[in-house]
C-alpha positions as CSV (number, residue, x, y, z in Angstrom):
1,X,14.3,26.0,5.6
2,X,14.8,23.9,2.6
3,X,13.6,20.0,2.8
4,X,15.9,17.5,3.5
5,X,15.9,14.1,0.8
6,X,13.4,12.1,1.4
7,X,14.4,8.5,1.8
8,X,12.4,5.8,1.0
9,X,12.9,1.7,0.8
10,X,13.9,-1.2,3.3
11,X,16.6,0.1,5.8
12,X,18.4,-2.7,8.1
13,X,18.3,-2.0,11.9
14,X,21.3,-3.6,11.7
15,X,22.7,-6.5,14.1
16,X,26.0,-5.8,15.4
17,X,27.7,-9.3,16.3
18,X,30.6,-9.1,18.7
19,X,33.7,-11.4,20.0
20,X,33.7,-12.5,23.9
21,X,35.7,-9.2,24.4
22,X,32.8,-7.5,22.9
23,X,34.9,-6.0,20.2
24,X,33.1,-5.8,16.9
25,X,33.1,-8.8,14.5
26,X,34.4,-7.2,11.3
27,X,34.2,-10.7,9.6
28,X,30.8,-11.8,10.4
29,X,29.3,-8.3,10.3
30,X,31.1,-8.1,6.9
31,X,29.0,-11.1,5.2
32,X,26.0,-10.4,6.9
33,X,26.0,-7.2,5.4
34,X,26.9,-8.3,2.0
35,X,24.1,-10.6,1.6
36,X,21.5,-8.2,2.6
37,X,23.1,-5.7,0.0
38,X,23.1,-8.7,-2.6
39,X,19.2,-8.5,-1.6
40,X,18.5,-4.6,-2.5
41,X,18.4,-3.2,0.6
42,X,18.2,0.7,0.4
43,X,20.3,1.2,3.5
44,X,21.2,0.8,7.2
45,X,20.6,2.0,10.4
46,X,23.3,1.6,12.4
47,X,23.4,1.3,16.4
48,X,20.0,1.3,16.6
49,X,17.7,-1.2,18.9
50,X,18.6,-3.7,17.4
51,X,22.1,-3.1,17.3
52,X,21.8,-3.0,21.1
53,X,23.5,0.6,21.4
54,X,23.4,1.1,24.7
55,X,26.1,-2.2,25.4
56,X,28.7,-0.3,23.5
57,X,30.4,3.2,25.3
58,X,30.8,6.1,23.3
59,X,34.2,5.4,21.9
60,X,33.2,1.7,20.9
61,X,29.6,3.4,19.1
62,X,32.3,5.9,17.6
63,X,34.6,3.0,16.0
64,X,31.1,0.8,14.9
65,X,29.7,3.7,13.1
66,X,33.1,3.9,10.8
67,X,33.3,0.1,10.6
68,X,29.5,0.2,9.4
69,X,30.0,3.1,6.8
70,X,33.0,1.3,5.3
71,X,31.4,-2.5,4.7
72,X,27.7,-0.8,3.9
73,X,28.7,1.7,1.2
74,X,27.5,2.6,-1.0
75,X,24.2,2.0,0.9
76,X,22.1,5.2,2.3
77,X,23.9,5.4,6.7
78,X,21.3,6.1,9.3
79,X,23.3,7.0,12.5
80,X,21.7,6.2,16.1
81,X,22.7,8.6,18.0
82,X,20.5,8.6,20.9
83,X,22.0,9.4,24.3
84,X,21.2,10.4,27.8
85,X,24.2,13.1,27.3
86,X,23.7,15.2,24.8
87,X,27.6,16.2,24.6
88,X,27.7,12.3,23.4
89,X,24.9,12.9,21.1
90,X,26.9,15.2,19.3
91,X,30.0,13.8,19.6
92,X,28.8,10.6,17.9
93,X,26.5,12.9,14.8
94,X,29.9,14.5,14.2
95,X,31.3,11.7,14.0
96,X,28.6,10.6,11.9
97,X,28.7,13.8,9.5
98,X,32.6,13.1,8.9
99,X,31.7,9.4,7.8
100,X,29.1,10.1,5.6
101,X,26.2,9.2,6.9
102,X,22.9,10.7,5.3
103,X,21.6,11.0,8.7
104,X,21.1,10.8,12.4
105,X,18.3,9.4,14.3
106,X,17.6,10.5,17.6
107,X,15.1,8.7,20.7
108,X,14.4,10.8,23.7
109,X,16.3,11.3,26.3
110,X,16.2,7.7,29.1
111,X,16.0,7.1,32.4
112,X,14.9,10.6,33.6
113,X,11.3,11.7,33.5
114,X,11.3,14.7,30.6
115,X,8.1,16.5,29.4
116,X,7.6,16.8,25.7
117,X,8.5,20.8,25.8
118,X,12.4,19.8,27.0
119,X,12.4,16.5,24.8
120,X,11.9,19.1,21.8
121,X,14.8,21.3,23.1
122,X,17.0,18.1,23.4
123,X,16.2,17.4,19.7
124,X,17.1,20.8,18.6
125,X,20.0,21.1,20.6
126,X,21.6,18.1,19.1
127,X,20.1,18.5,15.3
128,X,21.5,22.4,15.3
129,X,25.2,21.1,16.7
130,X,25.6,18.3,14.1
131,X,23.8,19.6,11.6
132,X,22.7,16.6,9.7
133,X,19.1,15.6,8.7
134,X,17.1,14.0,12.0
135,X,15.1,10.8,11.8
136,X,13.1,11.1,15.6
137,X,12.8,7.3,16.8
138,X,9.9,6.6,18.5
139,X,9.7,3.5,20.8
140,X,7.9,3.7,24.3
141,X,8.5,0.3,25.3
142,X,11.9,0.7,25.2
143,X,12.5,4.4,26.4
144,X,9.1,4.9,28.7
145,X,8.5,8.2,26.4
146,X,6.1,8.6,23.9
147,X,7.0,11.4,21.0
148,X,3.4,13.7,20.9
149,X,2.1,15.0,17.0
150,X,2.3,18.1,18.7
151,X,6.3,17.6,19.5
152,X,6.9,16.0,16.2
153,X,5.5,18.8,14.2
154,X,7.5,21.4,16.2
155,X,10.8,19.9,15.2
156,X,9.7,19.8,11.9
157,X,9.1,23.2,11.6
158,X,12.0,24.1,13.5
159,X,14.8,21.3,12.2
160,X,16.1,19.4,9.0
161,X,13.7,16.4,9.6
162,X,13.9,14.1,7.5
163,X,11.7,11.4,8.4
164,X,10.3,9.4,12.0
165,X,11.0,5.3,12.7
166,X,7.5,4.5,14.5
167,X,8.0,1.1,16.3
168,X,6.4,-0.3,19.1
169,X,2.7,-1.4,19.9
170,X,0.7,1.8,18.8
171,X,0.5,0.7,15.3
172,X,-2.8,3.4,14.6
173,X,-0.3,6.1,15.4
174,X,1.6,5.3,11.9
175,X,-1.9,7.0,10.7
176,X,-1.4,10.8,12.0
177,X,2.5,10.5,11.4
178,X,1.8,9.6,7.9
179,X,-0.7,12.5,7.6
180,X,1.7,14.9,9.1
181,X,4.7,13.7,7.3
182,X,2.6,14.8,3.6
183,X,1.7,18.6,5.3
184,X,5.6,18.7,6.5
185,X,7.5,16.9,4.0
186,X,9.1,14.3,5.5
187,X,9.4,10.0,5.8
188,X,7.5,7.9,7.7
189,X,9.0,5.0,8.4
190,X,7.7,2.2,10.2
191,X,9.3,-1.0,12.5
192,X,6.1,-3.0,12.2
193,X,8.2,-5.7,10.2
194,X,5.4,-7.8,9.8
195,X,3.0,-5.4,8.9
196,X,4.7,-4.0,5.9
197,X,1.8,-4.3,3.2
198,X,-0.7,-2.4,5.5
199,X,1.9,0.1,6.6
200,X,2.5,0.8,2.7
201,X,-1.1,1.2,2.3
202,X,-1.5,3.6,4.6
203,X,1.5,5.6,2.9
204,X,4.7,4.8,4.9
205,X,8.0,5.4,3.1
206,X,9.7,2.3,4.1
207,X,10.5,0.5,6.8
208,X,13.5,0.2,9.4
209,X,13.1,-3.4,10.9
210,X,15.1,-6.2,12.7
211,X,12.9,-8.9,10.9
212,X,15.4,-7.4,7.9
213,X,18.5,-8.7,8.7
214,X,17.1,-12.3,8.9
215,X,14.6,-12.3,5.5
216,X,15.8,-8.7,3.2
217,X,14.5,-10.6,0.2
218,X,11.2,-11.0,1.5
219,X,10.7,-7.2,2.5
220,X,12.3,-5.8,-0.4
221,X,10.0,-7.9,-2.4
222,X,7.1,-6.3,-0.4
223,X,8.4,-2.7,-0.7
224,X,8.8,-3.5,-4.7
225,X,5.3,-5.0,-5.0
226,X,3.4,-2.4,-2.8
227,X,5.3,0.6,-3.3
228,X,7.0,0.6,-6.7
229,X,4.2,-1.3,-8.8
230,X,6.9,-3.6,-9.8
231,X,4.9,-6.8,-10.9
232,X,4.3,-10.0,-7.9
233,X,1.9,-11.3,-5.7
234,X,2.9,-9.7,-1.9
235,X,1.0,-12.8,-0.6
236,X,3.9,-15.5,-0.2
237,X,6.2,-13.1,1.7
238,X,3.9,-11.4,3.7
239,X,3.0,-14.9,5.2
240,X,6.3,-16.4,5.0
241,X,7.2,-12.9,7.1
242,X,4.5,-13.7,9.6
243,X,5.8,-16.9,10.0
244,X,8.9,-16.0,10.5
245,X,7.8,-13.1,13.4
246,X,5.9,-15.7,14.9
247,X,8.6,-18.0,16.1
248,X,11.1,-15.2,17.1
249,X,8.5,-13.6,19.1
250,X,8.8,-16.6,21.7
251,X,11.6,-14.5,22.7
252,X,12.4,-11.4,24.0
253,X,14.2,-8.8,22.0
254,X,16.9,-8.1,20.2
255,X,17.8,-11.5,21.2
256,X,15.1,-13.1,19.0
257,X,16.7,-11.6,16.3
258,X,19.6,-13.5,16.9
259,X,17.9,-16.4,16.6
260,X,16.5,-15.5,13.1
261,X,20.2,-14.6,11.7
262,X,21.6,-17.6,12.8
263,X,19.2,-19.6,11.5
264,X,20.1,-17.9,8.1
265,X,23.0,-19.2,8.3
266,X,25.5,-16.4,9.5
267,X,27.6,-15.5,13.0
268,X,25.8,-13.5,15.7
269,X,28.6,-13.3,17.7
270,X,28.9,-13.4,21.7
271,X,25.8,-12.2,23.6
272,X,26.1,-8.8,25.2
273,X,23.6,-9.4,28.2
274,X,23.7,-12.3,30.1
275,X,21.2,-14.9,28.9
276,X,19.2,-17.7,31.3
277,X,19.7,-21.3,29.8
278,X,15.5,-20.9,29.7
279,X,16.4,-18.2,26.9
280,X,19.1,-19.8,25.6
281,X,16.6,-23.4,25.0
282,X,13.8,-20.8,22.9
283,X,17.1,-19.7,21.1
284,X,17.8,-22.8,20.0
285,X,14.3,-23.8,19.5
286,X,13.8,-21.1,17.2
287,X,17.0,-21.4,15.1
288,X,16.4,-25.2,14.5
289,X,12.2,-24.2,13.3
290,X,13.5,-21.5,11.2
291,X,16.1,-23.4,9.7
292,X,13.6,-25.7,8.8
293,X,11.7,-23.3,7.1
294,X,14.0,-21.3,5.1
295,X,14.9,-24.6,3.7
296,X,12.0,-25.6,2.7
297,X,11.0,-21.8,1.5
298,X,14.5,-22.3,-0.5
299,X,15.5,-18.9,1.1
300,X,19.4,-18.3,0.2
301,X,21.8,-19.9,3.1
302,X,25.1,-17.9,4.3
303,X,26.9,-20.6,1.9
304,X,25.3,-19.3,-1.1
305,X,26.1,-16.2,0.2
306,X,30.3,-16.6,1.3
């Protein structure tokens, strides 16, 4: 089975802001995305965690992916396609195919218990009807399954992978992926957003983060130092990053990363959950601290961006 392309670089797990209707912002989505091109982003991940994917039904995932291909190109399209029904799997990696996008991305199965064996055969069920490269996802906090080496390497063999997105609290596990990714041939890429430097070091292809769509010129800057040799000192970024996942941390996710974008200076549209007005004071505690500091750090605002 011949490789699929190996991408590489600083991918936005891209925010999706929506109207009180929950319809899809075009305008605000529009800028935001045009800054973090301006920025030399490599591409986007659309629908993914952080674009809160399972507030949006299949139709409405359907009509985001073509928005999201038409105001990101000519950026490299990652596709989220994760979904309890593999019939909507496909439907939506079709769709995704027909669009352009480079690739899909797939989490296990929710909700249900599943061993590895039939999280494999969902994975190859879906990558054989679509028929696109497959990033796996792998988040435990989020979908209570943890994707094994052993079932990773199977759909390797077995599938046009073309990489994995390791987020979540098991950083060390970004060490055998890596390993396995070299003897198999495809990208590691990793969500610790504020880990980037050490995650290069250990040989990750990129990274797939939230922190991205609040500071792209900071983690580009990174990838370009640690990966590319491009000349810099990683040092002021990867503290001003810290920094920066420090204060959204005080809230829970993807909400946080709200919080961050705003304080950038664009729209985050409506909230799709319902938010506590204790979430809502942290929201605005973190916007109005951020703020602060992206002035100070003379970070671009949305107004140099318009």
């Amino acid at each position: 089975m011949a490789s699929p392309q190996l991408f590489h670089g600083i991918f936005s797990a891209q925010w999706l802001p929506v109207d009180r209707d929950g319809r899809l912002d075009r305008a605000s989505l529009a800028a935001h995305l045009a800054f973090e091109k301006r920025q030399g982003i490599a591409g986007v991940l659309a629908l993914g965690s952080t674009g809160e994917f399972p507030f949006f039904s299949p139709a409405e995932r359907g009509a985001a992916l073509a928005v999201v291909a038409e105001l990101a190109a000519p950026l490299t399209l990652f596709a989220n396609i994760t979904d309890i029904r593999p019939k909507v799997a496909i439907e939506l990696g079709q769709r995704a195919k027909r669009l352009g996008y480079a690739a899909v991305a797939l989490m296990p199965p929710v909700f249900y218990p599943v061993s590895q064996a039939d999280m494999l055969a969902y994975f190859l069920h879906v990558a054989e009807a679509v028929d696109l490269p497959v990033i796996l996802y792998n988040f435990p906090e989020l979908t209570g399954k943890r994707i094994d080496l052993a079932t990773v390497a199977a759909f390797a063999e077995r599938a046009p992978m073309a990489g994995i997105k390791q987020s979540g609290g098991e950083f060390d596990y970004h060490r055998p992926l890596i390993q396995l990714g070299r003897e198999k041939g495809f990208a590691v890429f990793s969500g610790s957003d504020t880990r980037l430097p050490e995650v290069f070091g250990l040989g990750a292809s990129g990274c797939i983060g939230g922190l991205v769509n609040i500071a792209p010129d900071l983690m580009v800057h990174l990838y370009r130092v640690c990966c590319t040799q491009q000349p810099g000192d990683p040092s002021p970024a990867f503290e001003r990053l810290k920094e920066i996942g420090a204060a959204v941390d005080r809230l829970t996710f993807p909400l946080n990363v709200a919080a961050g974008i705003e304080a950038r200076g664009f729209a985050t549209g409506q909230p799709k959950a319902v938010v506590s007005p204790a979430s809502a004071a942290i929201y605005r505690d973190i916007v109005a601290e951020l703020r602060e500091k992206f002035r100070l750090w003379g970070l671009e605002p949305a107004t140099s961006a318009a």
